[in-house]
Every structure is written in C-alpha cells, then in structure tokens.
Backbone bond lengths (Angstrom), bond angles and torsions (degrees), N, CA, C in turn:
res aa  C-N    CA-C-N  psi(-1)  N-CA   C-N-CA  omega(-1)  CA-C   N-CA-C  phi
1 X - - - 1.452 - - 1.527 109.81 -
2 X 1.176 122.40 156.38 1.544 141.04 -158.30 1.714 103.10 -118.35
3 X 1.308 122.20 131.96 1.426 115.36 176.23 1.728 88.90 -83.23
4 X 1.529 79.63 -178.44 1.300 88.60 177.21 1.642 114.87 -81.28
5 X 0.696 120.10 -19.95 1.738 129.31 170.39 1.458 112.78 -63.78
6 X 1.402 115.91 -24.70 1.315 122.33 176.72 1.597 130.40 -111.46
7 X 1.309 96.84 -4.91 1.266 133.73 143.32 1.703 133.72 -55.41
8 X 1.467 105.82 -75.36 1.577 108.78 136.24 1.309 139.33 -49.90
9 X 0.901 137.95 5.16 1.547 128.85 -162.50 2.178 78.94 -136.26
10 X 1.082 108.80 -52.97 1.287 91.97 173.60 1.667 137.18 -73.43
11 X 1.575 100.71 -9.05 1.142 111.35 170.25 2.189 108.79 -84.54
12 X 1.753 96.90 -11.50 1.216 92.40 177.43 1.375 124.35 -82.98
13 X 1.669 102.17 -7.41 1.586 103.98 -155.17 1.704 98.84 -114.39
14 X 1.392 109.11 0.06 1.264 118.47 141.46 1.149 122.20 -61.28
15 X 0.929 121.20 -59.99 1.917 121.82 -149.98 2.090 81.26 -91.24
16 X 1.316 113.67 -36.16 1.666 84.68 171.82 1.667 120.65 -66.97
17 X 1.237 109.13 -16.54 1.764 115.12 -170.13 2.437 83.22 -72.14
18 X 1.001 84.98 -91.81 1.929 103.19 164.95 1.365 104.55 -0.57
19 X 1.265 109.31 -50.04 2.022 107.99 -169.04 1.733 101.74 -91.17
20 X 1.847 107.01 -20.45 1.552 89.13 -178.50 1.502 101.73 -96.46
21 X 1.105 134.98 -8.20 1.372 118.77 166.94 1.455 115.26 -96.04
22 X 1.109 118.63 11.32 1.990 115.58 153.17 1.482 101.29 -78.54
23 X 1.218 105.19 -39.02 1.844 108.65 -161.54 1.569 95.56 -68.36
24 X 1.321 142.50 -35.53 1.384 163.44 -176.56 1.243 84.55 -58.00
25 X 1.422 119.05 -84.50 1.473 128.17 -149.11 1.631 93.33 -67.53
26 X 1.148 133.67 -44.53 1.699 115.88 -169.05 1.393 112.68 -73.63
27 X 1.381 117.09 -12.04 1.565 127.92 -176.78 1.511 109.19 -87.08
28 X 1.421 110.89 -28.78 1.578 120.18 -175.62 1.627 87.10 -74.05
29 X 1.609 115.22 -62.80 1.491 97.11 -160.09 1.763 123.38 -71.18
30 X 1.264 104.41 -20.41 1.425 101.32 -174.44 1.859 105.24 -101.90
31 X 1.189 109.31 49.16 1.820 123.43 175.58 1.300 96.23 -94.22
32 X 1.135 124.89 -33.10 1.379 122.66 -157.00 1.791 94.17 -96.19
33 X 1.119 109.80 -27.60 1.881 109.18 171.15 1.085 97.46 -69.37
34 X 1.248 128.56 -38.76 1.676 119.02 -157.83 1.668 105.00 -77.29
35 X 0.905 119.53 -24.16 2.022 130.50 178.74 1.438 106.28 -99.94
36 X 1.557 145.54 0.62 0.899 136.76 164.65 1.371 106.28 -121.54
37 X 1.556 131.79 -18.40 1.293 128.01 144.03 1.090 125.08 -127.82
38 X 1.977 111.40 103.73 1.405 107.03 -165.83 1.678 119.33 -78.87
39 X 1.470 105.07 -5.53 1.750 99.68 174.64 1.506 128.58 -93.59
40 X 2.034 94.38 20.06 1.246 123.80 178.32 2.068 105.52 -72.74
41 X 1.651 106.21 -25.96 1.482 116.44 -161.60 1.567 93.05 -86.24
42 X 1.295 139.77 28.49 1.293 169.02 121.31 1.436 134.05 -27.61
43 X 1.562 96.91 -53.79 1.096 144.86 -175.79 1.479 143.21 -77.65
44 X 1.181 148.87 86.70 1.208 156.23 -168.21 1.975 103.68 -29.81
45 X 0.968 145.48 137.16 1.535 132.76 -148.40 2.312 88.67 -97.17
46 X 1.015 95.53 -31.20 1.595 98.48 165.25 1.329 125.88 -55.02
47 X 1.045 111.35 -30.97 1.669 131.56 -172.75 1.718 110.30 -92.39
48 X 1.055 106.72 -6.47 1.831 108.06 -153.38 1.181 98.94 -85.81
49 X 1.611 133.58 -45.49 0.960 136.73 177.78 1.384 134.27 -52.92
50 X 1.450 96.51 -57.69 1.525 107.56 156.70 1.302 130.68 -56.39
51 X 1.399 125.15 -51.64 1.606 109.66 153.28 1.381 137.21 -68.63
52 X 1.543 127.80 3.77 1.076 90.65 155.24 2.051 107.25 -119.40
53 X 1.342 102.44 37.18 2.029 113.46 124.94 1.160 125.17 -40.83
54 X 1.555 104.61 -57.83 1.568 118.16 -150.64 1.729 66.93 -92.96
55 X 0.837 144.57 -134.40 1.339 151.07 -128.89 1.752 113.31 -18.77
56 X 1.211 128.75 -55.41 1.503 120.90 160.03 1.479 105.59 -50.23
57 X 1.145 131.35 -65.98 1.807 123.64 175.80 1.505 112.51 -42.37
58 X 1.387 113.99 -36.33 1.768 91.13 165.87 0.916 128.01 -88.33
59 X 1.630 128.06 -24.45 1.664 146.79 125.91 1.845 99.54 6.10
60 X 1.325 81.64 -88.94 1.623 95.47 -178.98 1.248 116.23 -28.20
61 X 1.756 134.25 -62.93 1.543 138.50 -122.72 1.673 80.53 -119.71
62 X 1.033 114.57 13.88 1.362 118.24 145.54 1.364 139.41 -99.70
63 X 0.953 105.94 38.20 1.410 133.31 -161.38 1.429 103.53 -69.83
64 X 1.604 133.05 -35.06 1.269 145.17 -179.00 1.699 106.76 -60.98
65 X 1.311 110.03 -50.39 1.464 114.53 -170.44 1.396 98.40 -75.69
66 X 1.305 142.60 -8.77 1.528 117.57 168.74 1.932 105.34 -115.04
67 X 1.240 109.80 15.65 1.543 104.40 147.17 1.360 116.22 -47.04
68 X 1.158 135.22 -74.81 1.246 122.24 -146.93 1.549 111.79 -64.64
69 X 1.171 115.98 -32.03 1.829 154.39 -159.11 1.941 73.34 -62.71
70 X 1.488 106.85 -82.42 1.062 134.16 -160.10 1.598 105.14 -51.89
71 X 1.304 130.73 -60.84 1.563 130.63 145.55 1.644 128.18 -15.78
72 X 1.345 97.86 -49.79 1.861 107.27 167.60 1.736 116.91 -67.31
73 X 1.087 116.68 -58.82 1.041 141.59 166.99 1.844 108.52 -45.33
74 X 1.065 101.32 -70.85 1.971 88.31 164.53 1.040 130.94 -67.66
75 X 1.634 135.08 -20.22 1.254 134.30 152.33 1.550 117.02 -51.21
76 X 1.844 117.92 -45.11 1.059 119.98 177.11 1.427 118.75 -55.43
77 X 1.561 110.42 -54.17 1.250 116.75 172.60 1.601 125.94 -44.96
78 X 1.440 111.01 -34.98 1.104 116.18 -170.88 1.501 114.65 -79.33
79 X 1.861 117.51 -44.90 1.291 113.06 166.12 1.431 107.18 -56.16
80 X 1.465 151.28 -36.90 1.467 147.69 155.18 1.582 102.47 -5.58
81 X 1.188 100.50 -79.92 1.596 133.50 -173.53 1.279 128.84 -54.71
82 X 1.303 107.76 -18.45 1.285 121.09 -155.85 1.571 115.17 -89.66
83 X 1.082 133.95 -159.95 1.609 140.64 144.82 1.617 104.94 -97.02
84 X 1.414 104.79 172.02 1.442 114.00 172.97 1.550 116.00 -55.03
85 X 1.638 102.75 130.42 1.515 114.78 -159.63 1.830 92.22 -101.45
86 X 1.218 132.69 137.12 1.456 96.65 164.91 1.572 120.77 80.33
87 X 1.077 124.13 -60.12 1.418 139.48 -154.84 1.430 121.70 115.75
88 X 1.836 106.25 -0.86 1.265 109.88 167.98 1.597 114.52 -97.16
89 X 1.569 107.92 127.58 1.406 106.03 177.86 1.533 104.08 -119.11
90 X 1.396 122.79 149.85 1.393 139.16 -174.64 1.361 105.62 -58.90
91 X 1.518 131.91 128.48 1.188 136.32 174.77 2.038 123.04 -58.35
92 X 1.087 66.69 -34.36 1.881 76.16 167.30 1.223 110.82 -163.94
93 X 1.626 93.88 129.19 1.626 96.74 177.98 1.130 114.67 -115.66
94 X 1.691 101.84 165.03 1.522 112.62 -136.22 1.685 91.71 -115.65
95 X 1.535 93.69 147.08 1.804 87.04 161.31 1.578 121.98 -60.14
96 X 1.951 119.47 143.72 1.102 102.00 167.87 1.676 128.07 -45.81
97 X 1.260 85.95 -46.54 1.922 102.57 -167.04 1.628 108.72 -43.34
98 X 1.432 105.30 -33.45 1.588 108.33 -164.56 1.341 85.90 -97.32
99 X 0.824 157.10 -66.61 1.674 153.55 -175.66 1.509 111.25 -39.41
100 X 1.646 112.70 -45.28 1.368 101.01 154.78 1.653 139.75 -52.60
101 X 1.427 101.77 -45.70 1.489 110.33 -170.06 1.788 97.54 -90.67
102 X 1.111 128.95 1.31 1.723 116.55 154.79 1.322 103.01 -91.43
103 X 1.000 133.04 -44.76 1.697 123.62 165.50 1.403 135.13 -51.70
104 X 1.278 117.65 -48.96 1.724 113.64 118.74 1.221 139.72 7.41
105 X 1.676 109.08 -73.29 0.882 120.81 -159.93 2.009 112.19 -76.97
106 X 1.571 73.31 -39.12 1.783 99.75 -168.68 1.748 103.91 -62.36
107 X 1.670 119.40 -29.60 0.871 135.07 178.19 1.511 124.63 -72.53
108 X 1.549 112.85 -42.37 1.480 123.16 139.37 1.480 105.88 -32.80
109 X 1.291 109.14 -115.08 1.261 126.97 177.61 1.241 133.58 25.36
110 X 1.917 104.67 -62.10 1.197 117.92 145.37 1.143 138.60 -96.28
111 X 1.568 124.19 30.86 1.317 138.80 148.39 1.975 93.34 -78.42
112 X 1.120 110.43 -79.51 1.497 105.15 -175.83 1.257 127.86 -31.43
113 X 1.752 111.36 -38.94 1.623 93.17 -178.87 1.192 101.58 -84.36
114 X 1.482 140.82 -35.37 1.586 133.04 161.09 1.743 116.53 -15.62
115 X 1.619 112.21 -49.05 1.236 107.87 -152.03 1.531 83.34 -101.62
116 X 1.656 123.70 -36.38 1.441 105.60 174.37 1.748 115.50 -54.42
117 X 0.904 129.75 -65.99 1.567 148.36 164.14 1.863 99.38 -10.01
118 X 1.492 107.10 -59.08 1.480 109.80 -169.08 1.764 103.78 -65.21
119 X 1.543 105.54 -54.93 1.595 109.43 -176.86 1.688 115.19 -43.78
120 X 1.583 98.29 -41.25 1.596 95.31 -162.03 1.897 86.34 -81.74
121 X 0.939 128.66 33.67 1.475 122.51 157.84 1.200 118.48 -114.87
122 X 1.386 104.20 -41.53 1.487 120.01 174.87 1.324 108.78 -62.25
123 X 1.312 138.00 -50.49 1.355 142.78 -153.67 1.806 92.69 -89.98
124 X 1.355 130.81 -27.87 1.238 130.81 170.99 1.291 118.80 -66.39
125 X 1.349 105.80 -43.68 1.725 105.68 -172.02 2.047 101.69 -82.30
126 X 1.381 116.97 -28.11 1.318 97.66 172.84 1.509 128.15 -103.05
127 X 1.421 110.98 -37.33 0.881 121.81 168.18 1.771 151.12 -56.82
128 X 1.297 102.55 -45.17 1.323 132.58 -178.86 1.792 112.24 -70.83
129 X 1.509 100.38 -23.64 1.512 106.63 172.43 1.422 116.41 -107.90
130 X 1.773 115.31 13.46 1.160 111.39 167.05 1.133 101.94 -103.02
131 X 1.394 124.65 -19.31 1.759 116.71 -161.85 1.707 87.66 -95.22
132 X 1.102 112.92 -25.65 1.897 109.27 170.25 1.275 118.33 -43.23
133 X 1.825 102.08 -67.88 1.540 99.12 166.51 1.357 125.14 -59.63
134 X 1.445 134.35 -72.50 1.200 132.49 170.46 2.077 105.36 -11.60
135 X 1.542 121.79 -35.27 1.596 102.83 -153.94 1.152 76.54 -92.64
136 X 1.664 140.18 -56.17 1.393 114.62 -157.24 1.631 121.79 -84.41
137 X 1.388 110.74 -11.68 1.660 102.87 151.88 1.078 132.95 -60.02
138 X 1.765 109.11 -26.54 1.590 110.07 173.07 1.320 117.08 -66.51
139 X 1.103 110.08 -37.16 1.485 110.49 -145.40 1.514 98.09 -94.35
C-alpha cells in the first residue's frame, strides 16, 4: 500500500512524464513547419498548426489571382503537346507525364509562397509584438 504522499507525488510524475511526451510529439510534428516556415519559430508550437491552415486556405481562395498565371501556362503546355501550330513546331517534345508533374509542381510552388508570404505577415502583425513585450518585461 502507498501513503498518500506517495500516492501524490507518483500521480505527479505521471502527468509530468504525459505533458513531456505531448511536448515531444508536437515538436516532432511541427519540425517540418519550422524549416519551411521560419517566422513560424515566433510562434507558440500549439498555434503553428493551425495557422499555417489558415494560410494555405487563403492560398487557396485565391484562386482568381493565379488564373491568368495558370492560362499561360496551359497554353504553353498545350503548344508542348500539340502538332504544328502555324508552322511552328516545338523543338523537343516532352513527355506528357513530365510536363504534367512540372506544372504541378510550378503550381504548388506558387501556392506555397502565396501562403508563405501571407503567414510571414500574419505572424508579424500579431505575433512579433507579443513576444517583444513578453522579452522586455521579463528581463
């Protein structure tokens, strides 16, 4: 049998083991935020996830501003693909498959810096002036 003193203290060194392996596990998953958005280390490690949601979701619902981008880019692709347009034919043609997955890619690409671009604004205008105060009140 366990007093109660040993009771508590072991029920404490549970819930401290419990709180350091969440902190483990949220640090493992958001490593990879922290190297693809470095003004994420800003950031409370609870919070990281969720903003950069909101930053691909506004990425996303911008969908208008990479029409035109996206319009150039399929015309290009398509003379790629195509037969002789004109009398102009493509100097080397490309597999579809690979013409797809760089277009793809290019399309990523600038989804990411869209949503990187938005975060490092977002995380500036709120963030950066809380961890300001917080350092020189501490110190």
């Amino acid at each position: 049998m366990l007093t109660k003193d040993q009771a508590l203290a072991a029920m404490d060194a549970q819930i401290i083991r419990v709180e350091s392996e969440r902190k483990r596990r949220l640090e493992r998953r958001v490593s990879r935020l922290n190297f693809a958005y470095p003004s994420l280390r800003h950031v409370p490690i609870e919070e990281r996830i969720g903003l950069v949601q909101t930053a691909n979701l506004y990425a996303i619902r911008r969908w208008t501003a990479y029409l035109p981008i996206l319009l150039i880019i399929g015309a290009f692709a398509f003379y790629l693909l195509s037969e002789p347009i004109f009398g102009f034919r493509p100097r080397v043609k490309f597999p579809p498959l690979l013409l797809v997955f760089l277009l793809s890619a290019l399309v990523k690409l600038v989804l990411y810096s869209h949503a990187r671009s938005y975060l490092d604004g977002l995380v500036a205008s709120g963030y950066q002036t809380r961890t300001t105060l917080n350092d020189t009140t501490g110190a």
